[in-house]
N, C-alpha and C positions, 0 to 999 in steps of 0.2 A: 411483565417485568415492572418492577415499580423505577418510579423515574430516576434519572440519576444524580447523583449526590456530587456537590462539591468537589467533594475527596475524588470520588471516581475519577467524575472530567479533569481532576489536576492531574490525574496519573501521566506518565508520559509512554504512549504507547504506535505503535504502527504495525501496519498490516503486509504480511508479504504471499503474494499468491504463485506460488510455485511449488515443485515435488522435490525441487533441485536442494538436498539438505547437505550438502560442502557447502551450499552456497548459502544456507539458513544459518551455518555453524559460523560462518568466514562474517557475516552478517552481526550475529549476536556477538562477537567478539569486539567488534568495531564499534558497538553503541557504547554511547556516554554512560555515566553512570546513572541508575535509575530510568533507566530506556525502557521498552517491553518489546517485544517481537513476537507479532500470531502470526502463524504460517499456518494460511488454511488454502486450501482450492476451491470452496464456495461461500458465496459471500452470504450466506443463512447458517454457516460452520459459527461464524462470530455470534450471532443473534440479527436481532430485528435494525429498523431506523435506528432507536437510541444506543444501541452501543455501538455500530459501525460510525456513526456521528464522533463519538468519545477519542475516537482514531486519532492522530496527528497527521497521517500522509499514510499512503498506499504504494506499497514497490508492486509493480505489475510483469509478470514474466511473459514478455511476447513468445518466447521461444514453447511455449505448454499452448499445445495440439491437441492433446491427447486426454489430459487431465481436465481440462476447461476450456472454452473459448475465450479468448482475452477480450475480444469484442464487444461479445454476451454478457462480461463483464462490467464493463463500461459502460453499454446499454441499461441495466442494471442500476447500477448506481447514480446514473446523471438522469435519467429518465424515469425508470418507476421509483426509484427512491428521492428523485432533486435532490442528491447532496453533490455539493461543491467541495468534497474531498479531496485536495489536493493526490494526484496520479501520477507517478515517475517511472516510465516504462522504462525496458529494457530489451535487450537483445531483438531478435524480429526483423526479417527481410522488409525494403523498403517501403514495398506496397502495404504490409501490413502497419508497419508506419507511420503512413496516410491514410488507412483505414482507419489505425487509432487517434490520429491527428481529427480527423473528422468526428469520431465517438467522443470527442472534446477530452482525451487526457492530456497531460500539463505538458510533460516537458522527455524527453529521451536520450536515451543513453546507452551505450557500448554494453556487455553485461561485464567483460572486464573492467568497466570502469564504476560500476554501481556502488560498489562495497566503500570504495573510497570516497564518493558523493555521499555516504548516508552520514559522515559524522557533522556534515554541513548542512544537511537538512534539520538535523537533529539540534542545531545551534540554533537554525531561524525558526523551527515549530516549537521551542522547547518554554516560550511565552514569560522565562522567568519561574519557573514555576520551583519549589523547591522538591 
């Protein structure tokens, strides 16, 4: 991939790793205008370093067993890749939690209460950008 452009990096985009698509739709409604939303279940679905970098934040579905390991995830991204992507889990029994508390993701949340926290992340990662 050739590297990326200004333009690119100004896009305003975020990553959601779940199967869960009421909750992809409920999601993309609620972004600001000019948002983007990839709903993918591995993190080589986006591409390599430079375009998961281009991201704004990542919604992580602790509740996906089946489709990916949320863990695996994490491992992933903070470890072989060292990006400091900002990570806002969701859903997920306690211990997995503190599993992901310890795989160094940011911060968690209810999954009923996710859709309503994206319009405010979407203010603080949004850099001004037009």
């Amino acid at each position: 991939m050739a590297s990326p452009t200004i333009a690119s990096r100004m896009r305003r985009r975020l990553i959601l790793m779940s199967r869960d698509a009421r909750l992809a739709g409920d999601l993309r409604a609620a972004l600001p205008e000019k948002w983007e939303l990839n709903t993918v279940l591995e993190l080589d679905a986006i591409g390599g370093f430079e375009e998961i970098l281009q991201h704004r934040f990542m919604l992580l579905d602790l509740d996906e067993a089946e489709a990916f390991d949320p863990l695996e995830v994490l491992r992933e991204l903070r470890v072989d890749l060292m990006l400091n992507l900002p990570v806002f889990c969701f859903g997920g029994a306690s211990e997995l939690r503190d599993a992901a508390r310890l795989a160094r993701a940011d911060r968690f949340f209810e999954r009923a209460e996710i859709v309503g926290r994206v319009p405010g992340f979407c203010e603080q990662y949004g850099w001004g950008a037009a």
